[in-house]
N, C-alpha and C positions, 0 to 999 in steps of 0.2 A: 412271075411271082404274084401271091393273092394275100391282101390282108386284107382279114377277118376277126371283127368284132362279136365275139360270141356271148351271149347271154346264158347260166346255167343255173336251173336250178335243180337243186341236192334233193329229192325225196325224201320225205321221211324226218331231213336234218333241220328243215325250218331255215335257209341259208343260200342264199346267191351269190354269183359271182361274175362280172363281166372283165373279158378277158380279150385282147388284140393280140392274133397269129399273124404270123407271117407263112404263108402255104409255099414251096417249093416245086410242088410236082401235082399235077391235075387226077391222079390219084386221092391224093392226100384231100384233096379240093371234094371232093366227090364221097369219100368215104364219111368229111364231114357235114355233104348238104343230106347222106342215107341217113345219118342222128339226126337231123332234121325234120326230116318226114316222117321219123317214127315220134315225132316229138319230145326229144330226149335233150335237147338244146334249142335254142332259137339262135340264128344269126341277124342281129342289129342291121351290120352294114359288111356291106361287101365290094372293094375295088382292085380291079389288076392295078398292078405298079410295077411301073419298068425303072425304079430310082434308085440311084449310087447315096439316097440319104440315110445318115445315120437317125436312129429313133428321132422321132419329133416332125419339124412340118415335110409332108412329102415334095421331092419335085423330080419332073419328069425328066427323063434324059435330055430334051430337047432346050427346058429350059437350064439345065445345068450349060451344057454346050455355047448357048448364048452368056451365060455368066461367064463364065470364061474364055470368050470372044471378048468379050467388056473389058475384063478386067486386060486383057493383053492389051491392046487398045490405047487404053486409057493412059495416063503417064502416073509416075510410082511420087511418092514425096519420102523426104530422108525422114525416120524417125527423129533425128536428133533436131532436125531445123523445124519438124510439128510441134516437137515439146517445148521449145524457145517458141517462138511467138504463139502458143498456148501460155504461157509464164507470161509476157508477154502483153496477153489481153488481158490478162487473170489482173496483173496491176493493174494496166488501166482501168478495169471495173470495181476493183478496189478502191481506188482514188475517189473514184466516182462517188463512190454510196459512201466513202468517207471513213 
């Protein structure tokens, strides 16, 4: 999979627009660098991504894999005994500042 950040501008409309795709198939990849070269688009930035992320910071398979090495790993805390002793400190810095 290829996302791409494309730059357009509208002829004639006086209007731009910059726009991030997600390309599927090396096709598609291709038919979009030919608008390129006739210069009917520019693309900004171009990188493959091999990521299970949904929209926002990319990451790579590899490091999703170790995130969740991690997290197995790791040991779990009960919600209910985070929210007590968050309660907890929350008094005592209360206390504090008075």
């Amino acid at each position: 999979m290829w996302v791409l950040r494309i730059f357009e501008i509208v002829k004639g409309l006086n209007f731009m627009h910059t726009i991030t795709l997600q390309i599927r198939n090396d096709n598609a990849l291709k038919t979009l660098q030919d608008l390129e070269t006739r210069h009917l688009i520019k693309i900004i930035e171009s990188s493959n991504v091999n990521s299970p992320a949904l929209p926002g910071e990319e990451i790579e398979i590899k490091e999703f894999k170790n995130w969740i090495r991690s997290a197995e790993e790791n040991s779990t805390a009960s919600l209910i005994e985070a929210k007590e002793k968050w309660a907890n400190q929350r008094k005592q810095l209360q206390k504090l500042i008075g």
